[in-house]
N, CA, C and O atoms as CSV, one atom per row, in Angstrom:
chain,resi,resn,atom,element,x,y,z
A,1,UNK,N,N,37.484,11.036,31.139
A,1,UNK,CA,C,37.486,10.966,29.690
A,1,UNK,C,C,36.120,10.472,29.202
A,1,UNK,O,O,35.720,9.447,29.753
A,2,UNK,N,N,35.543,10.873,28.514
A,2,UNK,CA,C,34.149,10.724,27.703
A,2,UNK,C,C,33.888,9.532,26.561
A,2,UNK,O,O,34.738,9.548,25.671
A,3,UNK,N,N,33.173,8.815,26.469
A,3,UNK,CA,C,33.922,7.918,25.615
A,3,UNK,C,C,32.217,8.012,24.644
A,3,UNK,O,O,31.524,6.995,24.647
A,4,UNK,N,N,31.825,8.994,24.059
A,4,UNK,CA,C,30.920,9.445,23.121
A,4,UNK,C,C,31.795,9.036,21.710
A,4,UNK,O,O,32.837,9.608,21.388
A,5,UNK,N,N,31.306,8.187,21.118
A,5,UNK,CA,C,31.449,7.888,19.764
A,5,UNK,C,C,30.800,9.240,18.906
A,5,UNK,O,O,29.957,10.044,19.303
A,6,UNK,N,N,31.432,9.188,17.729
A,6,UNK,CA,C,31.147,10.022,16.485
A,6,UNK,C,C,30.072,9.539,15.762
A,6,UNK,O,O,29.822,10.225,14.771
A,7,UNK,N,N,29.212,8.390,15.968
A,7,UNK,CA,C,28.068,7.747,15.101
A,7,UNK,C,C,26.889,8.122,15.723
A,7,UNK,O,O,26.760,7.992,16.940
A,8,UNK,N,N,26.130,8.513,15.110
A,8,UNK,CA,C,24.726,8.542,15.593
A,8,UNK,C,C,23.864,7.370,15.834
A,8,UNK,O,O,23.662,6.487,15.001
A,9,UNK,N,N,23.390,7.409,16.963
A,9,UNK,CA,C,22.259,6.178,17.527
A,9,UNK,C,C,20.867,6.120,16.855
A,9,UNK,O,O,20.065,5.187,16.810
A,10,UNK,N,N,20.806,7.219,16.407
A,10,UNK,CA,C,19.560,7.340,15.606
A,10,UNK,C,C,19.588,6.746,14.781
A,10,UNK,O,O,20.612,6.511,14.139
A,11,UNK,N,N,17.923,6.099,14.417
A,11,UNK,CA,C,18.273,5.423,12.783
A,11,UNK,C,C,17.978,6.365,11.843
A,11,UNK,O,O,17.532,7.505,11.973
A,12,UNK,N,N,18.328,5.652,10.748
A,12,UNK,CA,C,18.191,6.565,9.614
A,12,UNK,C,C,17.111,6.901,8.790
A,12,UNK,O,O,16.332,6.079,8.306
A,13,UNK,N,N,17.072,8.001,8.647
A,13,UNK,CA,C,16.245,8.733,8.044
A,13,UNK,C,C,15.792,8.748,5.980
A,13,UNK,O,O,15.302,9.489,5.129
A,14,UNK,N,N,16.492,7.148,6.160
A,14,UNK,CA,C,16.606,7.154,4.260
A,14,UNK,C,C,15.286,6.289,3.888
A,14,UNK,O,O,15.223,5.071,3.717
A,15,UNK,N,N,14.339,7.167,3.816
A,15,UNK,CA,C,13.004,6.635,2.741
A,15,UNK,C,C,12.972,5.136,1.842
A,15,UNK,O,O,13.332,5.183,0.666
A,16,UNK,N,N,12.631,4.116,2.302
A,16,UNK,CA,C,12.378,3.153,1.294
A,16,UNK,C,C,11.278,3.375,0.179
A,16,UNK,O,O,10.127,3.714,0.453
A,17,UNK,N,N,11.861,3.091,-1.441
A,17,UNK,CA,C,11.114,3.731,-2.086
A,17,UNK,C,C,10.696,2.890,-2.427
A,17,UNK,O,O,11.346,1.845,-2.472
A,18,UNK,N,N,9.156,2.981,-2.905
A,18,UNK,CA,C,7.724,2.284,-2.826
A,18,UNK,C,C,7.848,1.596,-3.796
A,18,UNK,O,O,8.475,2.125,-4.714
A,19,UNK,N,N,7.351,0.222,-4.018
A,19,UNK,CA,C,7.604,-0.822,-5.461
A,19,UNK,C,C,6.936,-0.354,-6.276
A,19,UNK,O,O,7.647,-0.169,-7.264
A,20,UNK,N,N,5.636,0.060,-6.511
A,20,UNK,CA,C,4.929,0.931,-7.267
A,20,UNK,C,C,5.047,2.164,-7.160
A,20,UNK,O,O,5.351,2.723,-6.106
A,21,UNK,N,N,4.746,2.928,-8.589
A,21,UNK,CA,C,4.818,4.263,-8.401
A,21,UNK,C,C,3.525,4.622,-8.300
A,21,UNK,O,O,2.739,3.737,-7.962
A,22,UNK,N,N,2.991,6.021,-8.572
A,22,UNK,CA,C,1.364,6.442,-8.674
A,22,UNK,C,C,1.015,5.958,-10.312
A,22,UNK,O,O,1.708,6.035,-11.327
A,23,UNK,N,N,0.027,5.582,-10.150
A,23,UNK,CA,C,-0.523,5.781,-11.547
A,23,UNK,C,C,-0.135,4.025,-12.369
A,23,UNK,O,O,-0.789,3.520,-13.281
A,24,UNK,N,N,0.662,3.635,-11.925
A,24,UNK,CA,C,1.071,1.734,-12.049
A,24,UNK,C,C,0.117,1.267,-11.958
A,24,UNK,O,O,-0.694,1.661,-11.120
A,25,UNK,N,N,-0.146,0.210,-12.827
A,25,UNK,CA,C,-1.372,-0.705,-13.311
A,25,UNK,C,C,-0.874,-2.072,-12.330
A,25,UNK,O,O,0.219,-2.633,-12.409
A,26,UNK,N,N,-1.825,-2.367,-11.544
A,26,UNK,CA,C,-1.820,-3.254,-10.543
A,26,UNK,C,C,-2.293,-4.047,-10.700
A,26,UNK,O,O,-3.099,-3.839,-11.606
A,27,UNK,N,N,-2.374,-5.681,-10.117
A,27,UNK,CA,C,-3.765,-6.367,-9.957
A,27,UNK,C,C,-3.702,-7.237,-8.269
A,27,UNK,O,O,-2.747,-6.922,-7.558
A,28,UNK,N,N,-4.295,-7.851,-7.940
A,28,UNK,CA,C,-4.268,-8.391,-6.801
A,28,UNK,C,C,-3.317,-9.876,-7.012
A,28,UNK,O,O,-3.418,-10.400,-8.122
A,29,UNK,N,N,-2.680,-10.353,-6.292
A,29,UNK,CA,C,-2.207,-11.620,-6.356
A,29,UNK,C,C,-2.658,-12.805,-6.152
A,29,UNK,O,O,-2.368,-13.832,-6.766
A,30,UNK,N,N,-3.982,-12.548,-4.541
A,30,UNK,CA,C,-4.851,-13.613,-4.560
A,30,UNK,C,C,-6.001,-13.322,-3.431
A,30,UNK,O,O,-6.015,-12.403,-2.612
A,31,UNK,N,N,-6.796,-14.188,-3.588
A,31,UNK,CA,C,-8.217,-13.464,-2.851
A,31,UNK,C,C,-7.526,-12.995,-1.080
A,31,UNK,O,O,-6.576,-13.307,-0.362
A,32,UNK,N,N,-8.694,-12.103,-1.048
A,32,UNK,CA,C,-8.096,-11.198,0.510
A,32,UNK,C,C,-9.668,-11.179,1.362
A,32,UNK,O,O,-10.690,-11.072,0.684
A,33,UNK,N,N,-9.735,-11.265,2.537
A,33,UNK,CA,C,-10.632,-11.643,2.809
A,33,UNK,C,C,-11.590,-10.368,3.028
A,33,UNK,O,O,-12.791,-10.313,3.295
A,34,UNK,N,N,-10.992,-9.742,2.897
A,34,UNK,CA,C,-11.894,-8.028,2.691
A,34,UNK,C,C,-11.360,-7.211,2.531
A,34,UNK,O,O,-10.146,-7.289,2.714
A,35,UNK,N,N,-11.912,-6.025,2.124
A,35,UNK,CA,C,-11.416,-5.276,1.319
A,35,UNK,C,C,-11.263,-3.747,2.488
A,35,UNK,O,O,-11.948,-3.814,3.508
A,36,UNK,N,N,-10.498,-2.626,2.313
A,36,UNK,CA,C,-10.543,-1.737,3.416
A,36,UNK,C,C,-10.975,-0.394,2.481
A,36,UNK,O,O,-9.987,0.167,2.008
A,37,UNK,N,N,-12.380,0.274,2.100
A,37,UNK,CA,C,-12.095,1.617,1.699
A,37,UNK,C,C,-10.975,2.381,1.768
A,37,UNK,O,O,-10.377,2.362,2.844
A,38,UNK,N,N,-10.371,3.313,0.540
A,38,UNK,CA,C,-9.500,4.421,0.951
A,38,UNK,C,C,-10.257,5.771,1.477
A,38,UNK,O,O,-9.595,6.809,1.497
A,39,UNK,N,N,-11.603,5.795,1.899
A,39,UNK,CA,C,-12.265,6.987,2.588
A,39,UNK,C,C,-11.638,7.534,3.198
A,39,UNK,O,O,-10.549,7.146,3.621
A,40,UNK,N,N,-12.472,9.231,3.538
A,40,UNK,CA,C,-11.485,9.426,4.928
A,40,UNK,C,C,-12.247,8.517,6.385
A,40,UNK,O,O,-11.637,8.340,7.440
A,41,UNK,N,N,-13.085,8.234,6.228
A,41,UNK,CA,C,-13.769,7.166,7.360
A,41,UNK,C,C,-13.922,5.924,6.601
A,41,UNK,O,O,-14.821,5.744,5.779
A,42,UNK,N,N,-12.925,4.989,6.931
A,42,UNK,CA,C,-12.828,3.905,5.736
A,42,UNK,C,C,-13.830,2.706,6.398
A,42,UNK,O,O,-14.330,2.830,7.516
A,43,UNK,N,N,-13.994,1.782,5.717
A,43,UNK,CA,C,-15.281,0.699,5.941
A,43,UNK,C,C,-14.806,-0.586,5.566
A,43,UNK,O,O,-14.519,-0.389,4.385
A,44,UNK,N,N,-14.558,-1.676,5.787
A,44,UNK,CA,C,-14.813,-2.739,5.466
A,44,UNK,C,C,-15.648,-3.077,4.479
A,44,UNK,O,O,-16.854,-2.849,4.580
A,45,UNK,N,N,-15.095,-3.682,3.368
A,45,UNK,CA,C,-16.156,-4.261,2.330
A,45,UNK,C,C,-15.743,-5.501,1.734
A,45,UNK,O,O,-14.612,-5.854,1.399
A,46,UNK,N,N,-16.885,-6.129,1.651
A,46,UNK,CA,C,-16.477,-7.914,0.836
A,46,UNK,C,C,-15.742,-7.990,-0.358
A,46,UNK,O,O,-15.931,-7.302,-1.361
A,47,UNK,N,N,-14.797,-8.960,-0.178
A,47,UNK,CA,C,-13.678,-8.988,-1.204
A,47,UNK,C,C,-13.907,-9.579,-2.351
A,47,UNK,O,O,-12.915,-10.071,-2.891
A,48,UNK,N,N,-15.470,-9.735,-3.182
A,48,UNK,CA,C,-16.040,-9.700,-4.427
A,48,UNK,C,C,-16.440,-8.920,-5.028
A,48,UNK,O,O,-17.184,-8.998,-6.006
A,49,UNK,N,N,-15.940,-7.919,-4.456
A,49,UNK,CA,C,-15.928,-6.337,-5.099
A,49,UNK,C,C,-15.128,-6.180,-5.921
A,49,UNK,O,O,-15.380,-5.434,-6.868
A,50,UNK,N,N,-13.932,-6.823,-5.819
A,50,UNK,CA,C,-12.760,-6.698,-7.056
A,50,UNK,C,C,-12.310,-7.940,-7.733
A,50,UNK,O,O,-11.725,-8.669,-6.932
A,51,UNK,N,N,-12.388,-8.488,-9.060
A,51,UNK,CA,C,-12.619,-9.820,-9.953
A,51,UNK,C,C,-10.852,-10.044,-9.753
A,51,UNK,O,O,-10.126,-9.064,-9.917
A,52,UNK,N,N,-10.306,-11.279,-9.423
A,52,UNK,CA,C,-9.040,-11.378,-9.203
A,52,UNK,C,C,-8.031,-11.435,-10.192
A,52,UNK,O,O,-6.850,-11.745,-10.034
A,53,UNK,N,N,-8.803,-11.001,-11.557
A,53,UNK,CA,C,-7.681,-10.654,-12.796
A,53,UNK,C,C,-8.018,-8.995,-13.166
A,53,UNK,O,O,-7.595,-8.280,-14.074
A,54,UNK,N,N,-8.766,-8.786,-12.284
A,54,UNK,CA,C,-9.205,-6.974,-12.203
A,54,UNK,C,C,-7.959,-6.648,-12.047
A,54,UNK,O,O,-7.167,-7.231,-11.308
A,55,UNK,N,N,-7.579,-5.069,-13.196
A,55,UNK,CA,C,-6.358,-4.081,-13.299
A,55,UNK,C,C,-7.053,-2.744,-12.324
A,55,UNK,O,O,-8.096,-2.101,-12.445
A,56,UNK,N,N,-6.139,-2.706,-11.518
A,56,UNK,CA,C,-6.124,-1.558,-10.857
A,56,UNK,C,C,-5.353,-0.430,-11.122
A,56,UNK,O,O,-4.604,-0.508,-12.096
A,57,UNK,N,N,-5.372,0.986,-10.233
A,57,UNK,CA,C,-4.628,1.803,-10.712
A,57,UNK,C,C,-4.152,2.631,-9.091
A,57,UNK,O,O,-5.020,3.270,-8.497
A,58,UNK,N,N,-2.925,2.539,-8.591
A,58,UNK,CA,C,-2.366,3.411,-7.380
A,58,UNK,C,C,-2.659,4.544,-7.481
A,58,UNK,O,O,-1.861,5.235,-8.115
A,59,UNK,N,N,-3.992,5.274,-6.877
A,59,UNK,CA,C,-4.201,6.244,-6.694
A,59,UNK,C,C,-3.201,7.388,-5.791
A,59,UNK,O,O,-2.928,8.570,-5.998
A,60,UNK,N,N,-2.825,6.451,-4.736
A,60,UNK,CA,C,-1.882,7.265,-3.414
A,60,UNK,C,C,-0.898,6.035,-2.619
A,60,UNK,O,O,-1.082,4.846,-2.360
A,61,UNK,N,N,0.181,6.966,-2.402
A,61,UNK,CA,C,1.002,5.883,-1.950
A,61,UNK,C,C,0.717,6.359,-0.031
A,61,UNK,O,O,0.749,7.538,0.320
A,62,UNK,N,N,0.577,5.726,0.518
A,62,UNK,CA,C,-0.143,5.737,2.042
A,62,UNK,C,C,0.991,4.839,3.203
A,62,UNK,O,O,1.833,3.984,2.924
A,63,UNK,N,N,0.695,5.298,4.266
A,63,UNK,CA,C,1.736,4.685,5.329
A,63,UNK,C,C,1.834,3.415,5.587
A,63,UNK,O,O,0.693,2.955,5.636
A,64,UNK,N,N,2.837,2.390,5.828
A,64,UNK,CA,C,2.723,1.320,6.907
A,64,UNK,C,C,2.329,0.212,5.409
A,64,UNK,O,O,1.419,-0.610,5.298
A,65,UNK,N,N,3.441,0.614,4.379
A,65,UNK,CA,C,3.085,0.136,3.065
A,65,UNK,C,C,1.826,-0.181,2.485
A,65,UNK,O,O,1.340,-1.310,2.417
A,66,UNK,N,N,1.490,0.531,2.207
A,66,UNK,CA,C,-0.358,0.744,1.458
A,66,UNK,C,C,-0.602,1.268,0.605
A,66,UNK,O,O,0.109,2.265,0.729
A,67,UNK,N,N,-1.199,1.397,-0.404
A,67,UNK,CA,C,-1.633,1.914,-1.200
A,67,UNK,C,C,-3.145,1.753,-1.741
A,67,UNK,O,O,-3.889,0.772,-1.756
A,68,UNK,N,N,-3.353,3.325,-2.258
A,68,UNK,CA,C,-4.729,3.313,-2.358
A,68,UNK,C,C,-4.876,3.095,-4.018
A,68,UNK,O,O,-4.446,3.809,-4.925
A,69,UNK,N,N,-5.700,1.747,-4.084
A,69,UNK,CA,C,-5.823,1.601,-5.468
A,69,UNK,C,C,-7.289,1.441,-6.298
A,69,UNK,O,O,-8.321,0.883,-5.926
A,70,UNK,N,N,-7.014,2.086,-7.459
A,70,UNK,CA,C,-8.645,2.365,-8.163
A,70,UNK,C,C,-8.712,1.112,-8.783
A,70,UNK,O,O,-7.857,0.621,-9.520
A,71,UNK,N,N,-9.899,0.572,-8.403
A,71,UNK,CA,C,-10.498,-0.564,-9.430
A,71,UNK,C,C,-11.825,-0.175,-9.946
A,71,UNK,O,O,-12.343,0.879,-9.579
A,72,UNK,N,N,-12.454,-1.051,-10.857
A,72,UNK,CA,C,-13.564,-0.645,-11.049
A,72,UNK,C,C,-14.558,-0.138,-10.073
A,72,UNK,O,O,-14.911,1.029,-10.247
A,73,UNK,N,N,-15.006,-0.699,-9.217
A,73,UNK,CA,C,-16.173,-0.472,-7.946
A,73,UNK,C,C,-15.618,0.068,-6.807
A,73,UNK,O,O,-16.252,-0.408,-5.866
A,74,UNK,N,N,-14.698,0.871,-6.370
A,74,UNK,CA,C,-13.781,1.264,-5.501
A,74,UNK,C,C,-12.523,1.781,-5.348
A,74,UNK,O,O,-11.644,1.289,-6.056
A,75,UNK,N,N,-12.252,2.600,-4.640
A,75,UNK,CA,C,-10.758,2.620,-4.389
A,75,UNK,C,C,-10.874,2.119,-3.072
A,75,UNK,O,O,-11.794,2.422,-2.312
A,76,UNK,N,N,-9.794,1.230,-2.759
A,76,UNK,CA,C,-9.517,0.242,-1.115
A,76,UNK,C,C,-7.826,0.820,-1.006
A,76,UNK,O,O,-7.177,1.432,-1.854
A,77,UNK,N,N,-7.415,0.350,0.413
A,77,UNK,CA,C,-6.292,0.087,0.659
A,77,UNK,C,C,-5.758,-1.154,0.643
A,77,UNK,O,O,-6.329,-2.163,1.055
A,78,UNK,N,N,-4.307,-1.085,0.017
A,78,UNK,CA,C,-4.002,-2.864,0.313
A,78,UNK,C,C,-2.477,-2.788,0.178
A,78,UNK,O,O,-1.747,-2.064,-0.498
A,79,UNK,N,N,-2.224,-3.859,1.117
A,79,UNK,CA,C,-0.974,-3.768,1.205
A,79,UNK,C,C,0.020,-3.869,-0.029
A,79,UNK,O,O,-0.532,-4.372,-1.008
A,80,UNK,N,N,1.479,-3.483,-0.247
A,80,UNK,CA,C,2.133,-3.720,-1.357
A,80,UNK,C,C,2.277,-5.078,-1.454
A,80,UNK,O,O,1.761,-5.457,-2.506
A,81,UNK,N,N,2.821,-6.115,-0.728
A,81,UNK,CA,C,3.060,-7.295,-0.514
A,81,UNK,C,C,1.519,-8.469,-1.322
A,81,UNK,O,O,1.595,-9.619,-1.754
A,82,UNK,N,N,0.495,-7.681,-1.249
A,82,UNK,CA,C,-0.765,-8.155,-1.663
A,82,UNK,C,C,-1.061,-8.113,-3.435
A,82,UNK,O,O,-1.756,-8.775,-4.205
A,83,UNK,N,N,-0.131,-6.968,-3.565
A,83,UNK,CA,C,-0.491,-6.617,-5.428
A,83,UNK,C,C,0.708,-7.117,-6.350
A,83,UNK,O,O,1.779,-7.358,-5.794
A,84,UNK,N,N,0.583,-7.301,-7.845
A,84,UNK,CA,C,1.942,-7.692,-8.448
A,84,UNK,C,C,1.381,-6.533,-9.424
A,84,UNK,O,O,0.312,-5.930,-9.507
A,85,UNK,N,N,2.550,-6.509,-10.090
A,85,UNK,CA,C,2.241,-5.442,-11.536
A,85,UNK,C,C,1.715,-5.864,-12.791
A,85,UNK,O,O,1.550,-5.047,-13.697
């Protein structure tokens, strides 16, 4: 006798949807010690590039919770956990 359950072992395939949408006015929550280009060959850059009451704008929502956001002098990646609205 086989004793295969009816549930799948796999996990699931249900999308957590992103706290920001595209185009959401962002700002940083508190200094970060550098900043990551959204390039396609991205760079490290000093995190006085963006003023910490600077409004940003979610250009792209990106993997491994990230987002690419426009500020004045850049678009960087940064984590969601890093920005408030």
């Amino acid at each position: 006798m086989d004793d295969h359950s009816t549930q799948s072992n796999a996990p699931q395939e249900q999308a957590e949807a992103p706290p920001f949408e595209l185009g959401a006015q962002v700002r940083l929550k508190g200094p970060l010690r550098y900043l990551k280009t959204a390039d396609p060959m991205p760079m490290l850059r000093p995190p006085d590039l963006v003023d910490p009451e600077e409004l940003g704008q979610v250009v792209a929502i990106k993997a491994r919770q990230q987002l690419a956001v426009r500020f004045r002098r850049g678009t960087f990646l940064i984590d969601v956990n890093q920005l408030s609205g």
